[in-house]
N, CA, C and O atoms as a GROMACS GRO file, in nm:
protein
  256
    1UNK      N    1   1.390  -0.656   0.324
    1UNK     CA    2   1.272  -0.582   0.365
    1UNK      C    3   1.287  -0.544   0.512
    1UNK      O    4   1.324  -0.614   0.605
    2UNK      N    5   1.259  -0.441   0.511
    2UNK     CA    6   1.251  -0.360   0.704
    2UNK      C    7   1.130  -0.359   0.749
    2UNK      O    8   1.023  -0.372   0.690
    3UNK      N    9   1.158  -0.342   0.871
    3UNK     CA   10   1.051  -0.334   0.944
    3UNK      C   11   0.951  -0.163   0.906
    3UNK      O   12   0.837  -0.116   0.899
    4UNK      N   13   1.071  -0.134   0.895
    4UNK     CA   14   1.015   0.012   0.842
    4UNK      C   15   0.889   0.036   0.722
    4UNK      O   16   0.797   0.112   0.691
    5UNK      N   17   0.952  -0.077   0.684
    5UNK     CA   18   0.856  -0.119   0.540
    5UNK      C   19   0.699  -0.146   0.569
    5UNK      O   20   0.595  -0.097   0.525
    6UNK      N   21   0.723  -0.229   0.646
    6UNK     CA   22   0.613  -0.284   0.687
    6UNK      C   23   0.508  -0.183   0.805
    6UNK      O   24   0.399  -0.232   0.836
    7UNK      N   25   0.543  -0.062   0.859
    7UNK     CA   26   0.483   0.041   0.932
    7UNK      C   27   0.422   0.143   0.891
    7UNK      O   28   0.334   0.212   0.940
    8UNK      N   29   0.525   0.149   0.714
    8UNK     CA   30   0.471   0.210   0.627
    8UNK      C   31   0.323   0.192   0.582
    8UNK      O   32   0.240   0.282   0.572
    9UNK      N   33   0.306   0.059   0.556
    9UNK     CA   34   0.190   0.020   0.497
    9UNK      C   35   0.074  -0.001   0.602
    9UNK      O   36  -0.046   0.023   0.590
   10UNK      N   37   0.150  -0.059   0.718
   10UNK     CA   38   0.002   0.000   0.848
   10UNK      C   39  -0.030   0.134   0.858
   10UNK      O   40  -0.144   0.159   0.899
   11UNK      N   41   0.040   0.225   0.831
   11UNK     CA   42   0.014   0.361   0.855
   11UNK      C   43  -0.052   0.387   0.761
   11UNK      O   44  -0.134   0.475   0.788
   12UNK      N   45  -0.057   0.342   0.626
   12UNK     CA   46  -0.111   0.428   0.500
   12UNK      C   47  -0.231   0.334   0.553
   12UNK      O   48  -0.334   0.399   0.573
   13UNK      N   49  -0.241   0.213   0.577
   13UNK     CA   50  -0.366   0.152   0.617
   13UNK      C   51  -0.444   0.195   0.755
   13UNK      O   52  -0.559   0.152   0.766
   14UNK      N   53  -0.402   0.260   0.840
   14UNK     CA   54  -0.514   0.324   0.910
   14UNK      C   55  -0.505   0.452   0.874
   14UNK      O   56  -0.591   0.513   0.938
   15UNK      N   57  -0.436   0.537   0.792
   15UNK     CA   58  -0.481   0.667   0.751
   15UNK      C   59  -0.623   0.656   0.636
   15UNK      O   60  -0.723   0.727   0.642
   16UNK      N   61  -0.600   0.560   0.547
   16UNK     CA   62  -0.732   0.570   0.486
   16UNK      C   63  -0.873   0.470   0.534
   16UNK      O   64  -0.978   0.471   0.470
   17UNK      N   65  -0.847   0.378   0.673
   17UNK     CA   66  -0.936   0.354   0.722
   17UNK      C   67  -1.001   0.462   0.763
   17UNK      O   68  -1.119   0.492   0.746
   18UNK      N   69  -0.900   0.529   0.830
   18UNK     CA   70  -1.011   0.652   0.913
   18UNK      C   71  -1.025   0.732   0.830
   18UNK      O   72  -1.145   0.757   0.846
   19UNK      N   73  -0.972   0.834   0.699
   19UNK     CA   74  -1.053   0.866   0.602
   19UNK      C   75  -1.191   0.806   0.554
   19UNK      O   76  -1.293   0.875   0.546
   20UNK      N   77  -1.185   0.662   0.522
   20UNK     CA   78  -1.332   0.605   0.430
   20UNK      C   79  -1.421   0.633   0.551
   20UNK      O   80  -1.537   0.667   0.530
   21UNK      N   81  -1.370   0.620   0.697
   21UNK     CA   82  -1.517   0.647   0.776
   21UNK      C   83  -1.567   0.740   0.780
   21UNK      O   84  -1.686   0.766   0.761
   22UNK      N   85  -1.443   0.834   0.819
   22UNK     CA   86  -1.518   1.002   0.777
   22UNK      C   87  -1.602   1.054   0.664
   22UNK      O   88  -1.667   1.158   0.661
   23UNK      N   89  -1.587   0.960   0.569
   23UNK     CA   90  -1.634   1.004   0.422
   23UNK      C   91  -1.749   0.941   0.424
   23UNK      O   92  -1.836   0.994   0.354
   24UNK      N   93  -1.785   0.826   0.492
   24UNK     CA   94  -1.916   0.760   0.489
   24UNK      C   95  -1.948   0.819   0.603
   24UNK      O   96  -2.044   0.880   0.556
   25UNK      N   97  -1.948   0.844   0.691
   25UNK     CA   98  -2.041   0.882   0.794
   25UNK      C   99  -2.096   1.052   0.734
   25UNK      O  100  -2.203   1.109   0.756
   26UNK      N  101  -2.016   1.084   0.682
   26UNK     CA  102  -2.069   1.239   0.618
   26UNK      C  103  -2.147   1.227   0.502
   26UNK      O  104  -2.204   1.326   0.457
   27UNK      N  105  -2.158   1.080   0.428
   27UNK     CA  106  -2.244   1.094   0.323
   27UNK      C  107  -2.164   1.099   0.227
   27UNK      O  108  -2.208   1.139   0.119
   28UNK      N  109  -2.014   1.057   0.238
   28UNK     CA  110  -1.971   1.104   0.066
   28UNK      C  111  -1.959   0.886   0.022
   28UNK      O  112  -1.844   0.852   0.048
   29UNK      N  113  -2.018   0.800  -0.012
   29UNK     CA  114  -1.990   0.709   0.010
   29UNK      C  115  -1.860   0.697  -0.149
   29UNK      O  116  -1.774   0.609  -0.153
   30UNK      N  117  -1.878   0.801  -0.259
   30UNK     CA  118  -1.790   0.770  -0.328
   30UNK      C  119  -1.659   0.802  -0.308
   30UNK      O  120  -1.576   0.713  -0.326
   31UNK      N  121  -1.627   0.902  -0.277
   31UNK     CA  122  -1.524   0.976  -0.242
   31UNK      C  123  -1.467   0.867  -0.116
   31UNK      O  124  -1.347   0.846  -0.098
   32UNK      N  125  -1.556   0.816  -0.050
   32UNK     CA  126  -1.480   0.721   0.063
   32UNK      C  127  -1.412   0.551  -0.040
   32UNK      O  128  -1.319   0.473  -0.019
   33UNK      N  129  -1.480   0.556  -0.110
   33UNK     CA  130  -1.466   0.401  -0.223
   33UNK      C  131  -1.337   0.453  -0.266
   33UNK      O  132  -1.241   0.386  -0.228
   34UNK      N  133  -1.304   0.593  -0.363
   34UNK     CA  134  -1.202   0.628  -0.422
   34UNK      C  135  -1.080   0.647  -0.322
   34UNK      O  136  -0.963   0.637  -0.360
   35UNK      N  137  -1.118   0.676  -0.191
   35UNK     CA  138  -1.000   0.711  -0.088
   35UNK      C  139  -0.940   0.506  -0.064
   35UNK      O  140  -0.821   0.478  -0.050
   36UNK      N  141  -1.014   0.435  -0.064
   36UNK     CA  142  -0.983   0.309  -0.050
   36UNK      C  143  -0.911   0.285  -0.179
   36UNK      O  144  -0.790   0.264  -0.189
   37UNK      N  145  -0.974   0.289  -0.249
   37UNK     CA  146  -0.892   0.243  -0.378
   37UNK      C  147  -0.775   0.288  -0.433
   37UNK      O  148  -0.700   0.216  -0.500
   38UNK      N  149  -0.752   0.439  -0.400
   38UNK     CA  150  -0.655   0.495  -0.413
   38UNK      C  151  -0.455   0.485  -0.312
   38UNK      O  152  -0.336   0.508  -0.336
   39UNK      N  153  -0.560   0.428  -0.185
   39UNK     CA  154  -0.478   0.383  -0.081
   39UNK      C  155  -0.434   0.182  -0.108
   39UNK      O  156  -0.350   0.130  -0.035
   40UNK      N  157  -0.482   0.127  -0.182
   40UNK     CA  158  -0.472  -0.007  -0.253
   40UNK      C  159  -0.369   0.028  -0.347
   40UNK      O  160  -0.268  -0.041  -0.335
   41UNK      N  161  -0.365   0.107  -0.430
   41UNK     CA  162  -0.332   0.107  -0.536
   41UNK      C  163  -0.171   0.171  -0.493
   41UNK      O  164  -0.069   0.133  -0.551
   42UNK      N  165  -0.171   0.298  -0.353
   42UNK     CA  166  -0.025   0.324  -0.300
   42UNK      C  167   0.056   0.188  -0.262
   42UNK      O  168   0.172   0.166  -0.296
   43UNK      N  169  -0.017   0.110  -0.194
   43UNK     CA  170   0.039  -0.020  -0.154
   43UNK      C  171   0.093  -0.111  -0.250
   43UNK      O  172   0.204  -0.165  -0.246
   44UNK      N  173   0.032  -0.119  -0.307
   44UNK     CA  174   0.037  -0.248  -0.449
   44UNK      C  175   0.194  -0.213  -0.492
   44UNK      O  176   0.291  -0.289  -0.486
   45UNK      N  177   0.189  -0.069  -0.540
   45UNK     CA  178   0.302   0.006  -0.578
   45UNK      C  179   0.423  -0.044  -0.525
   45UNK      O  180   0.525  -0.094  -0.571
   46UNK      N  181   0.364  -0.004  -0.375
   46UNK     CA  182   0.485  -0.024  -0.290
   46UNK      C  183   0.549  -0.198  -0.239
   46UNK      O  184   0.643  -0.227  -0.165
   47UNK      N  185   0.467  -0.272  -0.302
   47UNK     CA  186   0.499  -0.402  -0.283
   47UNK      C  187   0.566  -0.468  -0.417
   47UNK      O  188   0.632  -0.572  -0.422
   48UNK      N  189   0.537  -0.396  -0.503
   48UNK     CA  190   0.579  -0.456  -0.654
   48UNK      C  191   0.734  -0.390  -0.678
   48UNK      O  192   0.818  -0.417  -0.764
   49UNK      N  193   0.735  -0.308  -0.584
   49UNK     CA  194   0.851  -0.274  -0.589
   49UNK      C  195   0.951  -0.336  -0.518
   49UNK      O  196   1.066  -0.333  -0.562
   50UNK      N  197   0.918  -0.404  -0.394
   50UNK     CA  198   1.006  -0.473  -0.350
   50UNK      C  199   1.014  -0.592  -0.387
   50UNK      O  200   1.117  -0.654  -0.360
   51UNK      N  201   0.889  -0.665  -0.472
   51UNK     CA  202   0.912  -0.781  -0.567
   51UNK      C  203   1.009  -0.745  -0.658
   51UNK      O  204   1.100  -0.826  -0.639
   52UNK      N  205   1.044  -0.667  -0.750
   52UNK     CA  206   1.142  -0.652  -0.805
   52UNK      C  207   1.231  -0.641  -0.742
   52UNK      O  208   1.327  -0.696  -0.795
   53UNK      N  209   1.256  -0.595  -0.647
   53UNK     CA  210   1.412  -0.640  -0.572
   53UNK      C  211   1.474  -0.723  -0.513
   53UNK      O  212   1.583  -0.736  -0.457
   54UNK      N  213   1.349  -0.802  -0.545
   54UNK     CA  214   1.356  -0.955  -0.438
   54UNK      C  215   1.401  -1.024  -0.613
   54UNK      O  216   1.495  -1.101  -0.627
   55UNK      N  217   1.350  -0.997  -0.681
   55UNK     CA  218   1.392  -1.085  -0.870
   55UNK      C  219   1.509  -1.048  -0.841
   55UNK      O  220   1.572  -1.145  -0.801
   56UNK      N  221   1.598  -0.915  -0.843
   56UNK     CA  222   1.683  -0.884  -0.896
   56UNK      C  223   1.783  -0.943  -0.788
   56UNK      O  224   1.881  -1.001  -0.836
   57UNK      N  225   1.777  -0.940  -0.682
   57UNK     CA  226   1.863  -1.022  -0.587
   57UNK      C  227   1.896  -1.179  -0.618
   57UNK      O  228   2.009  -1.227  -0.633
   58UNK      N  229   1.776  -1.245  -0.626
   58UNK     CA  230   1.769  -1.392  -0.674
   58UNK      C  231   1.870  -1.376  -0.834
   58UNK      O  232   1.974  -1.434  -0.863
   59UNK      N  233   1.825  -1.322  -0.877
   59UNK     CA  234   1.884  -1.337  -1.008
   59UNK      C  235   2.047  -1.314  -0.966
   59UNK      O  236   2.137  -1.387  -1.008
   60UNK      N  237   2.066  -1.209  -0.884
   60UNK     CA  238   2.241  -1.163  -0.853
   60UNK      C  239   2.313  -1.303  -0.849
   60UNK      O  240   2.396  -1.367  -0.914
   61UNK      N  241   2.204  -1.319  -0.696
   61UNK     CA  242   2.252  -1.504  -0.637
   61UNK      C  243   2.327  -1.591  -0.738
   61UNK      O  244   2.444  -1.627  -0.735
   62UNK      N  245   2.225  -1.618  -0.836
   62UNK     CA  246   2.276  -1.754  -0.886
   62UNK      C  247   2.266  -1.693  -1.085
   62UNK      O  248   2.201  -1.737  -1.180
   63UNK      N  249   2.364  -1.582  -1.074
   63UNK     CA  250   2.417  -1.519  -1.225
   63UNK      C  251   2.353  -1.589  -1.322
   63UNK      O  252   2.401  -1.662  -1.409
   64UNK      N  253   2.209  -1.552  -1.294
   64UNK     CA  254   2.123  -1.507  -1.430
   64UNK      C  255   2.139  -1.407  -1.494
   64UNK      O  256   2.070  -1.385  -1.593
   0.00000   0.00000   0.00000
């Protein structure tokens, strides 16, 4: 895992912080819920993916 990795996911995390505020301070409170959830759901992605590469390494290790 890089550091890169990890700047990624602060960045997608203050891009949709400051989206949901904009969206609630204008009154959209759903559209701000869906911008959160939608930005959860980029992450998750992006972490399950490096769980699988973290299995598939372990597994290399010790020839499972």
């Amino acid at each position: 895992m890089n550091v890169d990795f990890i700047f990624k996911i602060a960045a997608i995390g203050i891009v949709v912080a400051v989206l949901n505020q904009l969206l609630q301070r204008s009154g959209r409170e759903e559209q701000a819920m869906m911008t959160t959830i939608a930005g959860l759901i980029v992450v998750l992605m992006m972490i399950v993916t490096e769980i699988s590469n973290l299995f598939d390494t372990i597994k290399s290790i010790f020839n499972l």
